[in-house]
C-alpha positions in Angstrom: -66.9 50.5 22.8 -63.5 51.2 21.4 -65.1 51.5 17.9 -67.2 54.5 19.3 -64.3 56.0 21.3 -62.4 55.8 18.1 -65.1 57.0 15.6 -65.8 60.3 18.0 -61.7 61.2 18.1 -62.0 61.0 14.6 -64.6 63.3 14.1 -63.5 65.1 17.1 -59.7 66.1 15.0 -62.1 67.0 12.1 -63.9 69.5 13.7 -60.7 70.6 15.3 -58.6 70.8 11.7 -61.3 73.5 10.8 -60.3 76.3 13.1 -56.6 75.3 12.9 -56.6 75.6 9.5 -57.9 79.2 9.7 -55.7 80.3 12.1 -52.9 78.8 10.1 -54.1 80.2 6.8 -53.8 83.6 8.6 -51.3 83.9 10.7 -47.9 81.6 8.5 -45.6 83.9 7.1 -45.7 84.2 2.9 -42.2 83.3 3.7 -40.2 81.2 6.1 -36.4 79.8 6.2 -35.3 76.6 7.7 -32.1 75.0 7.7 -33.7 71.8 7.6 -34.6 71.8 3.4 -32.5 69.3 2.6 -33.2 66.8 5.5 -36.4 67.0 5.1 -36.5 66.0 1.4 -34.1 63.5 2.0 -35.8 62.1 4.7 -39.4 62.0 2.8 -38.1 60.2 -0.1 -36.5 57.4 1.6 -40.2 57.2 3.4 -41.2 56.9 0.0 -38.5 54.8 -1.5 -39.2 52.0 1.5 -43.2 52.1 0.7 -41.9 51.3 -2.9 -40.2 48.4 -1.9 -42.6 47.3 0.5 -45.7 47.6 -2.0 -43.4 45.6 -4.1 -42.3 42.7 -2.2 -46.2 42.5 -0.7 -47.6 42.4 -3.8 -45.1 39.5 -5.0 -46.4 38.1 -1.7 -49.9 38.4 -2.6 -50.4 39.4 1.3 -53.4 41.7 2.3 -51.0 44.1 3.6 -50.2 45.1 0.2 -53.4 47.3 0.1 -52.6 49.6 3.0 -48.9 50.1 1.6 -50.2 50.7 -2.0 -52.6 53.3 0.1 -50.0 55.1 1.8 -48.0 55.1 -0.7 -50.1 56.8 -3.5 -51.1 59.5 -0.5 -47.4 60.0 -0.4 -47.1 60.5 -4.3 -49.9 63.3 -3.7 -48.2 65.0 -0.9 -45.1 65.0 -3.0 -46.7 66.2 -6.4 -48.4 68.8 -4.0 -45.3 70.3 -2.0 -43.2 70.1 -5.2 -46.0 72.3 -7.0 -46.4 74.4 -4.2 -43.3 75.5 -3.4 -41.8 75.7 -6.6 -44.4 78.5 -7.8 -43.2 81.7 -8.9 -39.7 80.1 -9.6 -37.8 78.5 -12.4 -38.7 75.1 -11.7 -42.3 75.8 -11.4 -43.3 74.3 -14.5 -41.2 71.4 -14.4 -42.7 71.0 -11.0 -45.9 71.2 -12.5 -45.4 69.0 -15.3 -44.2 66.4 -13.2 -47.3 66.3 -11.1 -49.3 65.8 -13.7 -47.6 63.3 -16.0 -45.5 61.3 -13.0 -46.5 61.8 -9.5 -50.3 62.1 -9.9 -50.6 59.0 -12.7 -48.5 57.1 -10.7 -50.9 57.8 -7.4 -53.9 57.0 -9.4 -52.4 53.3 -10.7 -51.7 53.0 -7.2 -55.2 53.3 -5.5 -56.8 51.5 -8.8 -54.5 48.6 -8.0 -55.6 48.4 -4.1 -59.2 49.1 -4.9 -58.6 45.6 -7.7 -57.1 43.9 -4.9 -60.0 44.4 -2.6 -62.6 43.7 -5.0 -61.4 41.3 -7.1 -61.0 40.8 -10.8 -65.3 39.9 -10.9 -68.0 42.1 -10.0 -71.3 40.6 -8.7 -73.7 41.0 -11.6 -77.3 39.5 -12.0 -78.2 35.9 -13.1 -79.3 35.8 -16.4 -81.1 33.1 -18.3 -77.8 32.9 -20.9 -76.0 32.2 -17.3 -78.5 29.4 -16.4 -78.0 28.1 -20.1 -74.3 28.0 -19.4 -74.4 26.5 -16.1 -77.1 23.9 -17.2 -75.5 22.7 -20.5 -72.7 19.9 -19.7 -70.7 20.1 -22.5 -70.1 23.8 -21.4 -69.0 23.2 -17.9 -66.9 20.2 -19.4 -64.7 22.4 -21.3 -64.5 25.1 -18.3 -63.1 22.6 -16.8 -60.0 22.3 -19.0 -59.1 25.7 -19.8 -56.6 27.2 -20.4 -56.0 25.7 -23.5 -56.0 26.2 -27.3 -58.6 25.2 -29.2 -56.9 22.3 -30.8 -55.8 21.1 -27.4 -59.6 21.3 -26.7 -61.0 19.4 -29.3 -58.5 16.8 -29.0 -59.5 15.8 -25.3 -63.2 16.5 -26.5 -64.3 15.8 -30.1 -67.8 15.3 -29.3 -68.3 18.7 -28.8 -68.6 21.3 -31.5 -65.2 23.6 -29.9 -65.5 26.9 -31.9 -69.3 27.1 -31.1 -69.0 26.3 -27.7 -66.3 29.0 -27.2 -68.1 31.4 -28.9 -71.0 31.4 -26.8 -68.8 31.3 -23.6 -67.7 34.2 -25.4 -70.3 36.0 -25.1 -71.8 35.3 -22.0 -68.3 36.6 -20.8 -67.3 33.5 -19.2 -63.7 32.8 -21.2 -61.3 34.8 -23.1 -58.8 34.4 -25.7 -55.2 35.9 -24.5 -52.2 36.8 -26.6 -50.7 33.7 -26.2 -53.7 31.8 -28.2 -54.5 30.1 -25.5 -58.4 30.1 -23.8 -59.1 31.2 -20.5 -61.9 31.2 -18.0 -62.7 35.0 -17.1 -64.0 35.5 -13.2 -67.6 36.3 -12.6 -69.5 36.2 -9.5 -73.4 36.5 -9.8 -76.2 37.6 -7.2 -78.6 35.3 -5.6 -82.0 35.6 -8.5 -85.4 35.9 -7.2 -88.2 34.4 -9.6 -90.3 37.8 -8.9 -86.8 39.6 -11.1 -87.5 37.6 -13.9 -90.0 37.9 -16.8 -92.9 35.5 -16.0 -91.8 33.1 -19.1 -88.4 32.3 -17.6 -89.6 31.7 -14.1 -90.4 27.9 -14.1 -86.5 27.6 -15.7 -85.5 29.4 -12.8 -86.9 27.4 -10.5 -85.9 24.8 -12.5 -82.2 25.5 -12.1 -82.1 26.5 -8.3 -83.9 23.2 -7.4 -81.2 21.7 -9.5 -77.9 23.7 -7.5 -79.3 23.0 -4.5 -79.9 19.8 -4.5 -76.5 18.9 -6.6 -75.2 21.3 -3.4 -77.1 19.0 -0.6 -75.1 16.3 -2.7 -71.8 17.6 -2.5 -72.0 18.1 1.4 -73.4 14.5 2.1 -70.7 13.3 -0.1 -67.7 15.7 1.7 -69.1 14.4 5.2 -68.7 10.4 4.1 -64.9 11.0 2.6 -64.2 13.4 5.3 -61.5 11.2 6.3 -59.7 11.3 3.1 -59.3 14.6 2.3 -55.3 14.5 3.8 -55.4 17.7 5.1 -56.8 19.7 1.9 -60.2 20.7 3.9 -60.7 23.7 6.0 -64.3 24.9 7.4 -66.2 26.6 10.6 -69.3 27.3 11.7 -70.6 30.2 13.9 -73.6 31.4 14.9 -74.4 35.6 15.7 -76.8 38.2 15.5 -76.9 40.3 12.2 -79.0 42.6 10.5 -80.4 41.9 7.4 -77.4 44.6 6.5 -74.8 43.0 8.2 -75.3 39.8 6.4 -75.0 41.5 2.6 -71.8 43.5 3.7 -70.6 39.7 5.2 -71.4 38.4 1.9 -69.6 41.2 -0.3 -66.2 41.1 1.9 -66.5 37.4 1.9 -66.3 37.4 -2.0 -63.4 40.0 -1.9 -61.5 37.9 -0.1 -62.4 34.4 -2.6 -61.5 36.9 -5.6 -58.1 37.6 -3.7 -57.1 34.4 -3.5 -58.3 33.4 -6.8 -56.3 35.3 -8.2 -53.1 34.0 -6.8 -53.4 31.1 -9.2 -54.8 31.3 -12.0 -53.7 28.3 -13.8 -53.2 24.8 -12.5 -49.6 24.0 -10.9 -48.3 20.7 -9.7 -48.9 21.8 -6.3 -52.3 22.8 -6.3 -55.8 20.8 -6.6 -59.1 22.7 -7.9 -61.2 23.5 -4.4 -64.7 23.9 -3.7 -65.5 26.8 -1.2 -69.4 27.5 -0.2 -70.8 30.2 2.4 -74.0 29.9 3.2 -75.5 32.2 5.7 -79.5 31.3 6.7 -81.6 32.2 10.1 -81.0 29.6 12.3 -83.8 26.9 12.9 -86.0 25.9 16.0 -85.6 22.8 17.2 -89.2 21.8 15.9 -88.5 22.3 12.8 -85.1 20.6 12.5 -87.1 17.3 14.2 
């Protein structure tokens, strides 16, 4: 209900802004004097000096919050670049005013909304399965070295000399799974792929496909049965829920997409191994719900 009442005094201001906007447009004076200039400049830029600091000290934060400040913040930059513009015309600063907007306040703006829009979506985007992803997930000595990154190279073939290092990493390479930084060291690159369907695939790669989801879920059946008889010695590093509701077949996909925004957020806040943290296995599963007869 309150969504609704909300929704129509939204569009109700819209409608509204159309006519005022008019009348405004017609009836301001081309010039006006206040005795207010300097407060109100004053005034705005502390405004904008405390979303500054507030981005800043969210974002150290990681919090979620960060992404409404970084919001405001950048509409702020706008409003500046636009006033400043505006009401500068036909003057001597104009083109100072101008320049400004365009190398400063508008750049800065734009970082700003690029930066909550990464925050919400995460570092991966959801891309198809691919049969180089199935070779990758399927081939041992691939998810070994995963595993142990970041690292150098000759950190990696010391802990594993069985495997042929450069060739490994090249194909991980490619199949956009790790990445070499400045430092020389290797690390895994986020990805997050969609659920495949057989009928997506060419019909030579089909019985590998079916091949490898057999495979995940069945090693997945496996890792449940296995968390269920340790439950008890987890010490605390568990978390889970269940709950049962009424979706559309929508509802579930726009579930599925926030839910991975929000494991992207928090992957992000560490990504390399500390002393205080342990690697974690999160699953969502979302499937109609069974009949009694057919649990039986």
């Amino acid at each position: 209900m309150f969504r609704r009442v909300l929704l129509a005094l939204l569009a109700g201001i819209a409608v509204f802004l159309v006519p005022w906007t008019v009348y405004l447009g017609v009836t301001l004076p081309q010039r006006f004097d206040t005795s207010q200039w300097r407060l109100a400049w004053v005034g705005f830029d502390i405004v904008l000096l405390f979303c500054f600091a507030a981005s800043a000290v969210l974002g150290l934060r990681r919090s979620r919050a960060s992404v409404p400040m970084l919001a405001a913040t950048a509409a702020l930059m706008c409003c500046d670049a636009w006033f400043d513009v505006v009401l500068d015309w036909g003057g001597p600063d104009q083109w100072a005013s101008v320049g400004t907007a365009l190398l400063a306040e508008i750049p800065i703006a734009v970082l700003l909304l690029l930066r909550a829009r990464a925050l919400l979506a995460g570092r991966a985007r959801p891309r198809n399965l691919t049969m180089r992803d199935i070779a990758v997930h399927s081939n041992p000595n691939y998810q070994r070295l995963l595993r142990l990154l970041p690292a150098t190279s000759a950190e990696l073939r010391a802990q594993i000399p069985a495997i042929d290092v450069p060739a490994a990493l090249l194909t991980l390479t490619h199949a956009g799974y790790v990445r070499r930084a400045r430092d020389g060291r290797w690390h895994p690159v986020p990805h997050s792929t969609n659920e495949a369907k057989p009928e997506d695939f060419p019909e030579q790669d089909r019985a590998a496909l079916t091949e490898y989801l057999d495979a995940k879920y069945d090693r997945e059946a496996r890792l449940f049965a296995w968390a269920a008889e340790h439950r008890d010695s987890f010490d605390g590093w568990t978390g889970g829920s269940r709950a049962g509701m009424h979706l559309t077949h929508k509802d579930v996909k726009e579930f599925e997409a926030e839910y991975l925004e929000l494991v992207h957020r928090y992957a992000a806040r560490r990504v390399r191994p500390t002393a205080n943290t342990r690697p974690m296995l999160l699953r969502f599963y979302a499937f109609p719900e069974p009949s009694p007869a057919e649990l039986s």
